[in-house]
Residue frames as qw, qx, qy, qz and C-alpha x, y, z in Angstrom:
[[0.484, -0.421, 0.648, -0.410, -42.41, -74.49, 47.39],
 [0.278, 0.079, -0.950, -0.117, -41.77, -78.29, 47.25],
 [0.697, -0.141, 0.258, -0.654, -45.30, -79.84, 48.20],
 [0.804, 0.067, -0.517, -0.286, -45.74, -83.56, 48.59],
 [0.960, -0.225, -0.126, 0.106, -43.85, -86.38, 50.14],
 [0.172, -0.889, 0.424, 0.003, -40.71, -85.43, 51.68],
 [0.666, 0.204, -0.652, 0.300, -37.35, -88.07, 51.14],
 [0.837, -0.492, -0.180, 0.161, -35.89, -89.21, 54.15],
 [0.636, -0.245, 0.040, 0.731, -33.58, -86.86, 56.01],
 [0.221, 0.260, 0.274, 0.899, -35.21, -83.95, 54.25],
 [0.022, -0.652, -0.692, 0.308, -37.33, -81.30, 55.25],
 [0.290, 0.812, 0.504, 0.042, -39.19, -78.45, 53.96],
 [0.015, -0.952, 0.239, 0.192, -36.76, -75.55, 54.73],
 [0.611, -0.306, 0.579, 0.445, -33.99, -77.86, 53.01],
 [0.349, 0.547, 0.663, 0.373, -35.77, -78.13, 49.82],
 [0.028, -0.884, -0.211, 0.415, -36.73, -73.93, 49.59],
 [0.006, -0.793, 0.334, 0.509, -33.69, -72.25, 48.52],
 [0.470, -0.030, 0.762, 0.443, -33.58, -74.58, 45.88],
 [0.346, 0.494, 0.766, 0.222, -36.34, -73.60, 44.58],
 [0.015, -0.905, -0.065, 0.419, -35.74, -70.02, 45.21],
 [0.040, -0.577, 0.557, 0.597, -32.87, -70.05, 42.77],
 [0.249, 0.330, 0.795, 0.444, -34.61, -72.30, 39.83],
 [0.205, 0.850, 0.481, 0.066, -36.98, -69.60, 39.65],
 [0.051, -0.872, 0.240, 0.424, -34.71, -66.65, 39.80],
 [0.381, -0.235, 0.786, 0.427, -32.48, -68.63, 37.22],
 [0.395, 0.620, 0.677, 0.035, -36.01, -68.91, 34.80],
 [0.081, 0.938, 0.228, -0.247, -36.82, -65.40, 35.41],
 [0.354, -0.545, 0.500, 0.573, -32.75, -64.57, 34.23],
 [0.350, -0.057, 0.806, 0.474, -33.11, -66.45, 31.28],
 [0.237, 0.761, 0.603, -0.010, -36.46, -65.18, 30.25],
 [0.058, 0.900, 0.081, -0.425, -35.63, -61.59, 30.54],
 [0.242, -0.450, 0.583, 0.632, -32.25, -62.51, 28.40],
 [0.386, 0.324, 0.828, 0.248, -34.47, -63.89, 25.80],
 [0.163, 0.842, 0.502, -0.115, -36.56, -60.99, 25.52],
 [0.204, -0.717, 0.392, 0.538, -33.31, -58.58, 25.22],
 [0.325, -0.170, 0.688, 0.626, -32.05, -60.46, 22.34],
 [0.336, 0.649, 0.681, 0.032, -35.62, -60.68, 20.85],
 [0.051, 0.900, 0.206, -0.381, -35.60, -56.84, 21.12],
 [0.286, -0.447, 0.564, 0.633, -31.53, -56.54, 19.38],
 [0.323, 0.145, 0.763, 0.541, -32.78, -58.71, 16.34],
 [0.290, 0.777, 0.535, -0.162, -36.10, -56.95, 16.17],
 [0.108, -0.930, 0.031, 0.349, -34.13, -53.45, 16.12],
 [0.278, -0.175, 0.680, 0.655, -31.37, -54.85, 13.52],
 [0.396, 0.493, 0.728, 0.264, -34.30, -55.70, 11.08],
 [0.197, 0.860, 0.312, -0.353, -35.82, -52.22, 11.52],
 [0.577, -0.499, 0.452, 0.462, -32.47, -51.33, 10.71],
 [0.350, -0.102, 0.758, 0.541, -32.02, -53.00, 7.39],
 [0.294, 0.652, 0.651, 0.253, -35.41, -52.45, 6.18],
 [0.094, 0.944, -0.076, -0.306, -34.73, -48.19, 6.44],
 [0.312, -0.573, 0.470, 0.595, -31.58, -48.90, 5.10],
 [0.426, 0.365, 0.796, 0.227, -32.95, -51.09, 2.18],
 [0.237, 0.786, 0.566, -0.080, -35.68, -48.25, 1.93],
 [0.051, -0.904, 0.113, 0.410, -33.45, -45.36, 1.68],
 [0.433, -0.261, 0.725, 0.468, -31.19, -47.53, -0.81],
 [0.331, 0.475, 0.715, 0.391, -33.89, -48.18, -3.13],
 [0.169, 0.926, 0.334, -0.051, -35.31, -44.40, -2.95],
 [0.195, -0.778, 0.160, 0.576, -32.22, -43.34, -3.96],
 [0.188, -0.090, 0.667, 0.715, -31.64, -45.45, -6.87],
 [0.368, 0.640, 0.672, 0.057, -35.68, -44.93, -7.85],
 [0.107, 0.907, 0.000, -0.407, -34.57, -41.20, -7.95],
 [0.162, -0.660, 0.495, 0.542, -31.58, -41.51, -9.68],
 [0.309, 0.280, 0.890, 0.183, -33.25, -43.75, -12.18],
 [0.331, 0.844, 0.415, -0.077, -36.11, -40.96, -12.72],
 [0.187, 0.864, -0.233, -0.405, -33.42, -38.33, -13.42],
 [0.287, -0.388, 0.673, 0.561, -31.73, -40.65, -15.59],
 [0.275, 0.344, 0.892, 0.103, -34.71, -41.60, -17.42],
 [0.064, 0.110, 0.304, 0.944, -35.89, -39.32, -20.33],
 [0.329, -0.538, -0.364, -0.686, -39.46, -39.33, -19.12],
 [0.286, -0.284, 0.586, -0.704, -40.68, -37.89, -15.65],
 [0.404, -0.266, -0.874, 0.039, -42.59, -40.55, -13.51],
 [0.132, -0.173, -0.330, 0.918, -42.78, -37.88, -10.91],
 [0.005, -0.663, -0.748, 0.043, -46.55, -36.69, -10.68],
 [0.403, -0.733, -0.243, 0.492, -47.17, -32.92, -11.44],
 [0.291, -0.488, 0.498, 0.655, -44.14, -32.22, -13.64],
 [0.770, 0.501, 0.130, -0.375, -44.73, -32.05, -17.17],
 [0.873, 0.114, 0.189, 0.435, -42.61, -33.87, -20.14],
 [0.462, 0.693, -0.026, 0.553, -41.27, -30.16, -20.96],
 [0.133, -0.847, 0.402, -0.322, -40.16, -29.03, -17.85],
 [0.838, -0.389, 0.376, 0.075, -38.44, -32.38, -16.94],
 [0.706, 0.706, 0.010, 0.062, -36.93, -31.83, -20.11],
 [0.081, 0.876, -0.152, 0.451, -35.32, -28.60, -19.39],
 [0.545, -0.743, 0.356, -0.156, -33.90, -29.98, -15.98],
 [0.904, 0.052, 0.237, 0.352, -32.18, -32.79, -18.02],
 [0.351, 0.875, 0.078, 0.323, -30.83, -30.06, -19.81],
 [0.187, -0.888, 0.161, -0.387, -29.85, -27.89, -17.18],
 [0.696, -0.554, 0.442, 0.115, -28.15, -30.54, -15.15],
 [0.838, 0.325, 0.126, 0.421, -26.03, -31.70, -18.52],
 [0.252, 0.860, 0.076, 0.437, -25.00, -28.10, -19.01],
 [0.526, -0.795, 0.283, -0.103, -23.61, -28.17, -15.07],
 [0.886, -0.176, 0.399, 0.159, -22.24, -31.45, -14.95],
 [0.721, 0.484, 0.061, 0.492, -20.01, -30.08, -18.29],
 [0.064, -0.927, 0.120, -0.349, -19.59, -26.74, -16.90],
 [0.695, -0.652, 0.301, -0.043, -18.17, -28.44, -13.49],
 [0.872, -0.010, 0.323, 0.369, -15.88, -31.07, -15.74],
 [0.401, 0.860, -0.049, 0.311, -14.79, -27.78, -18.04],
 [0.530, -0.481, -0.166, 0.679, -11.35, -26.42, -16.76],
 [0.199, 0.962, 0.127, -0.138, -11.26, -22.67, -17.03],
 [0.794, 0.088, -0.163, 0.579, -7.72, -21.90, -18.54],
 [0.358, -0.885, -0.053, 0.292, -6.04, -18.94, -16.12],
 [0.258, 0.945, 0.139, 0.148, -4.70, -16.29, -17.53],
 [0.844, -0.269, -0.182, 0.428, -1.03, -16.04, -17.52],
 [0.016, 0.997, 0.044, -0.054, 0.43, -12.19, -16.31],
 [0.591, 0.732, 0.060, 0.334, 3.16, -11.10, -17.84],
 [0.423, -0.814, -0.063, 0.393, 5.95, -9.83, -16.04],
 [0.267, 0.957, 0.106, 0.027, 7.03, -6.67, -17.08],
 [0.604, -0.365, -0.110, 0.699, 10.76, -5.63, -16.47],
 [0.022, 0.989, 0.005, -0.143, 10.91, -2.28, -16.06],
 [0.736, 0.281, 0.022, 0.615, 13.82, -1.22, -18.48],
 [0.366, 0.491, -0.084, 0.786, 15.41, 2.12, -17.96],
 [0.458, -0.854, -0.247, -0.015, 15.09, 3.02, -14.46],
 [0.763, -0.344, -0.031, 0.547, 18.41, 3.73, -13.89],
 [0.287, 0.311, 0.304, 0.854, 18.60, 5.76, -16.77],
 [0.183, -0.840, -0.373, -0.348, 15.13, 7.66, -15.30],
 [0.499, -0.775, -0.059, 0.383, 16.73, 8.38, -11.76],
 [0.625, -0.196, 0.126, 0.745, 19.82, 9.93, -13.82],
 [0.159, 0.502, 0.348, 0.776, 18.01, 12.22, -15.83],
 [0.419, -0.828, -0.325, -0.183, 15.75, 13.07, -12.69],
 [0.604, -0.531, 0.052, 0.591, 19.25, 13.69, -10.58],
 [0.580, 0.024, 0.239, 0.778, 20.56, 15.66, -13.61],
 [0.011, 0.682, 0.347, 0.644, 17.32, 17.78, -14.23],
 [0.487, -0.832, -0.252, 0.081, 17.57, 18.94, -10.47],
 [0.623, -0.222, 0.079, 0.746, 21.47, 19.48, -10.66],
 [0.357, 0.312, 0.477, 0.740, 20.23, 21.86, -13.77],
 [0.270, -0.814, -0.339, -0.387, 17.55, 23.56, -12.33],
 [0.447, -0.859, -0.098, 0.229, 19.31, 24.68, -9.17],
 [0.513, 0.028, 0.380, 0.769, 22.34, 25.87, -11.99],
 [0.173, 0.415, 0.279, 0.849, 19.98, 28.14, -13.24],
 [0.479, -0.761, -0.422, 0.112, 18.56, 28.98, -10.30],
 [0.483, -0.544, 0.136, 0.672, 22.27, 30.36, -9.02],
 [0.410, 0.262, 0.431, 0.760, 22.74, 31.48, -12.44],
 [0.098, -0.765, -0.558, -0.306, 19.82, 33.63, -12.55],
 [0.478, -0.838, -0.205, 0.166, 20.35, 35.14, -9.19],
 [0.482, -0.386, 0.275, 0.737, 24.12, 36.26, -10.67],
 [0.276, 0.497, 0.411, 0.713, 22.52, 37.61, -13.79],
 [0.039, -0.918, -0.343, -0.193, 20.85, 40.68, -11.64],
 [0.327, -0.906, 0.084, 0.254, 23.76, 41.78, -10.93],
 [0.675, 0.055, 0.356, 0.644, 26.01, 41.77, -14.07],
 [0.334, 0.543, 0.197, 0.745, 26.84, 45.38, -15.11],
 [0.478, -0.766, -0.373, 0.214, 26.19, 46.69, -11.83],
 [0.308, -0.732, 0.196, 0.575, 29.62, 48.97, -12.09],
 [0.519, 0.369, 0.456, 0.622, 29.73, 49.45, -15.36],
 [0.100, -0.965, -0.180, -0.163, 28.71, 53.27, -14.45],
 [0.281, -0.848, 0.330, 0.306, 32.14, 53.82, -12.77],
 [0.658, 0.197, 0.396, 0.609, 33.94, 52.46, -16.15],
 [0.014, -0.481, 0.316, 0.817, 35.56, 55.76, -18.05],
 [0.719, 0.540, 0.219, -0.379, 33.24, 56.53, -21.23],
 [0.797, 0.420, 0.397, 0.178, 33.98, 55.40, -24.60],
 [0.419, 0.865, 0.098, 0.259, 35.26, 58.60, -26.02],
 [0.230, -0.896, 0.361, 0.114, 37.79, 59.11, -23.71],
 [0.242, 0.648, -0.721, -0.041, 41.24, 57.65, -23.88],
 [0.926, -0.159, -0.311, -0.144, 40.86, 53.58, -24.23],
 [0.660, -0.689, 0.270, -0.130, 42.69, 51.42, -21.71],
 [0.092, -0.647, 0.733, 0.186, 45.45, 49.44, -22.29],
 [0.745, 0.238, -0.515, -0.350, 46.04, 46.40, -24.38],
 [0.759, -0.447, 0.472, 0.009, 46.27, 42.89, -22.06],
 [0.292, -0.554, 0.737, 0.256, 49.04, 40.45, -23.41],
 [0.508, 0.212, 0.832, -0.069, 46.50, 38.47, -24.45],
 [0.362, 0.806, 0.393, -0.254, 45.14, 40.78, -26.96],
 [0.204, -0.750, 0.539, 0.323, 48.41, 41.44, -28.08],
 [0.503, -0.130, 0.849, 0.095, 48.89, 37.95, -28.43],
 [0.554, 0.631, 0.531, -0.117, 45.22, 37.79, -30.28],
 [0.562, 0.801, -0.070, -0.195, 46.11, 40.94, -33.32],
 [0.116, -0.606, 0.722, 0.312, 50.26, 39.04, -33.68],
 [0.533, 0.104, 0.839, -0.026, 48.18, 35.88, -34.78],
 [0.376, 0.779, 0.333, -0.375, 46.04, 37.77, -36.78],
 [0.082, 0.874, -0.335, -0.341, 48.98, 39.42, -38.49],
 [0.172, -0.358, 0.860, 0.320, 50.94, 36.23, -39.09],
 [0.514, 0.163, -0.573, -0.617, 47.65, 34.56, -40.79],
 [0.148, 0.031, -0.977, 0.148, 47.37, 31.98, -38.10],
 [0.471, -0.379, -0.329, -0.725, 43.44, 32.02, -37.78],
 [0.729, -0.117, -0.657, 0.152, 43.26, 29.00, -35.68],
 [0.517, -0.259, -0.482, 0.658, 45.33, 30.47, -32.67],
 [0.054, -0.159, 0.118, -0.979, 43.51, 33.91, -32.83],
 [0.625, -0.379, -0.392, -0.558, 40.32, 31.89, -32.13],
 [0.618, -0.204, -0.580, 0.489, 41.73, 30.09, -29.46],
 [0.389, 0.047, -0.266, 0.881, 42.84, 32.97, -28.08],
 [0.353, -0.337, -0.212, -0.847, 39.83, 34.85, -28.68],
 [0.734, -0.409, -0.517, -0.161, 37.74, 32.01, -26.90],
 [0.619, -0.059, -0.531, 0.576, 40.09, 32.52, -23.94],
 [0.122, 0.136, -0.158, 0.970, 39.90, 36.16, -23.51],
 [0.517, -0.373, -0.221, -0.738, 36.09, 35.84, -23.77],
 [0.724, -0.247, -0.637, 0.094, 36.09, 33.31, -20.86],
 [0.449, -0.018, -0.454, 0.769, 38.44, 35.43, -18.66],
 [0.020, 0.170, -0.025, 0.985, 35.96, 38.06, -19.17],
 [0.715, -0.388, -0.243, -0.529, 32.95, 36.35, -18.14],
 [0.661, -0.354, -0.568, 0.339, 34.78, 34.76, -15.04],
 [0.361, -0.003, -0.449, 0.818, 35.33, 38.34, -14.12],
 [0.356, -0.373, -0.255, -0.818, 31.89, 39.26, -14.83],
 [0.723, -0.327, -0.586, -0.163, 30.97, 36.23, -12.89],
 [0.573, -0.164, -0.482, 0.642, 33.36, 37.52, -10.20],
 [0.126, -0.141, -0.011, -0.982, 32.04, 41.04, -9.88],
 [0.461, -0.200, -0.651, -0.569, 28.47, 39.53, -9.52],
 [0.732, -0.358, -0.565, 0.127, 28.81, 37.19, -6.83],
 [0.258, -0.060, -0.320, 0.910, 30.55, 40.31, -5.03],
 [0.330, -0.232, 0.006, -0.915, 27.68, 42.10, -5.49],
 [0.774, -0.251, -0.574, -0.095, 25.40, 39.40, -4.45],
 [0.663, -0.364, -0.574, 0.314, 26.92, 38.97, -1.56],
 [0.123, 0.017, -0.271, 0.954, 27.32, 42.86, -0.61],
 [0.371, -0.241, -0.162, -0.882, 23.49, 42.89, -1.03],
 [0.726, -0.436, -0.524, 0.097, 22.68, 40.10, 1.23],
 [0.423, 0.132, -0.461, 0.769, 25.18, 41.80, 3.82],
 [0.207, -0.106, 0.082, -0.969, 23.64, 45.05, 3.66],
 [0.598, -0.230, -0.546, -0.539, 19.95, 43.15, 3.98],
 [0.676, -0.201, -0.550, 0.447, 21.38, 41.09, 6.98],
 [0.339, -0.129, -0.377, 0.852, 22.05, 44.42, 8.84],
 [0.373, -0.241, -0.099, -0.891, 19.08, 46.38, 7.98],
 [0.605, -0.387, -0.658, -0.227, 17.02, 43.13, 9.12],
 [0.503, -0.239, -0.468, 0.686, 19.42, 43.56, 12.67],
 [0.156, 0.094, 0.018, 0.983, 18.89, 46.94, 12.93],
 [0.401, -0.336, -0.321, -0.790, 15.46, 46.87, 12.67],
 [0.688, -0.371, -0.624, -0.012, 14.81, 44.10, 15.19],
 [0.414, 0.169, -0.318, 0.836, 16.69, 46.38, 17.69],
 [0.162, -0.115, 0.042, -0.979, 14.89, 49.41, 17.39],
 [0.451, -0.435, -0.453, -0.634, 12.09, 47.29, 17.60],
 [0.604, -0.528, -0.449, 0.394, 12.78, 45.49, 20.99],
 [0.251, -0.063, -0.353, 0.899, 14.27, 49.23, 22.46],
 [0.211, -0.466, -0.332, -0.792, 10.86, 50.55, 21.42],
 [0.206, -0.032, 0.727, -0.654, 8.49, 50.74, 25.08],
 [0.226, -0.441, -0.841, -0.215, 5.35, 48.63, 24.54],
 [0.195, -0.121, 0.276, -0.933, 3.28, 51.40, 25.86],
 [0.034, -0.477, -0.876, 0.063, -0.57, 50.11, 27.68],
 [0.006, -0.697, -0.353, -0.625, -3.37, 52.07, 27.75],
 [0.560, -0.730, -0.374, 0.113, -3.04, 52.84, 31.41],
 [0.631, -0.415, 0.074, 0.652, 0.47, 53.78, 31.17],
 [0.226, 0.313, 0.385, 0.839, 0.08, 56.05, 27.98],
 [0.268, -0.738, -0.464, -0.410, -2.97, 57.48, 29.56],
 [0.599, -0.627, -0.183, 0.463, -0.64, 58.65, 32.78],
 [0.516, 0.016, 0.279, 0.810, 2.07, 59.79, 30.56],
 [0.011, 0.417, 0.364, 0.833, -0.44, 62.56, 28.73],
 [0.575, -0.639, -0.442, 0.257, -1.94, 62.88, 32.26],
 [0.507, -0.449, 0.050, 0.734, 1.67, 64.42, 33.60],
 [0.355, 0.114, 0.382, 0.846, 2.12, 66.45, 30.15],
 [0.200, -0.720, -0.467, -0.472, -0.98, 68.03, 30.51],
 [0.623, -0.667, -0.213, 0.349, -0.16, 68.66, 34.16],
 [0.676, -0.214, 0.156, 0.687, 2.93, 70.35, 33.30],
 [0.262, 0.385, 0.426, 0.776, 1.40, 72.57, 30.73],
 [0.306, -0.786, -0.482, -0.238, -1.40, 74.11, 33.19]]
């Protein structure tokens, strides 16, 4: 509040709000003063941790670079050993391992495997079938006329075979020969597979035959078999 002598033309409630805003206007400027105070205060703090954490990093790196330990505690031989041990990384880490390059293989004869594997199955069901025609090769030799009677006739071929013979041609009586012995194992081979297949026939119908007799058979229970010899007993009294 304004206190004294008033001017002329002024009075007390003129002069107030003036004086209300120079003091709010102080009080502004103070408080801004005290903000910044606080910013710069908080930068310093700032720089001096940063400072501090700068220099304790290079005091460390300095002790490990430095062949004797400052470091309270530690002796000179085991601060050695950790110089050591961190050289021994620091090479390890800068080493390059060299990686192992794998061979690829080409697989050579596969084509040739699958053909022999296709050819040893073709073979094995050959003598499979074969087999199953050998148990029945001489099967009718029993109804051939014996030996001692009167032989059979001569084929053309056999003919053929003793005119070669005669003229000296060796050559064409082997041929020949090779023929005749073919003809005679395709009919052996033919006689076989007849029989073969009459004994599958005759199997086939005995299997039928049986399944029949088994389904006509009555599935007798024990109730119903126990009537049945019931009645028959009945019958006999």
């Amino acid at each position: 509040m304004y206190s004294g002598l008033l001017p002329k033309g002024f009075t007390e409630e003129d002069l107030s709000p003036d004086d209300d805003e120079d003091e709010a206007e102080e009080q502004r400027e103070g408080e801004q003063c005290e903000s910044s105070a606080e910013k710069l205060s908080s930068v310093g703090e700032n720089t001096v941790s940063v400072k501090e954490t700068q220099s304790t990093h290079t005091a460390c790196e300095s002790d490990n670079e430095s062949p004797t330990c400052s470091m309270p505690g530690i002796s000179q031989e085991m601060w050695q050993k950790f110089q050591d041990l961190r050289e021994k990384n620091e090479k390890i880490k800068t080493m390059k391992v060299p990686q192992k390059r794998k061979r690829r293989r080409h697989k050579k004869g596969t084509n040739s495997e699958e053909t022999t594997e296709t050819s040893r199955e073709h073979q094995e069901e050959h003598e499979q079938h074969w087999n199953e025609l050998k148990q029945h090769f001489g099967v009718n030799d029993r109804f051939h006329p014996p030996a001692c009677s009167k032989p059979p006739p001569k084929s053309g071929l056999e003919k053929s075979i003793e005119g070669a013979i005669a003229e000296g041609d060796i050559a064409k009586a082997e041929e020949m020969s090779d023929r005749l012995a073919t003809r005679e194992l395709a009919v052996k081979i033919a006689q076989a597979a007849d029989c073969r297949d009459f004994v599958q026939h005759k199997q086939e119908e005995e299997a039928l035959r049986a399944a029949q007799k088994r389904k006509n058979q009555i599935s007798w229970g024990f109730e119903a078999k126990r009537r049945w010899e019931t009645k028959s007993n009945m019958g006999f009294m």
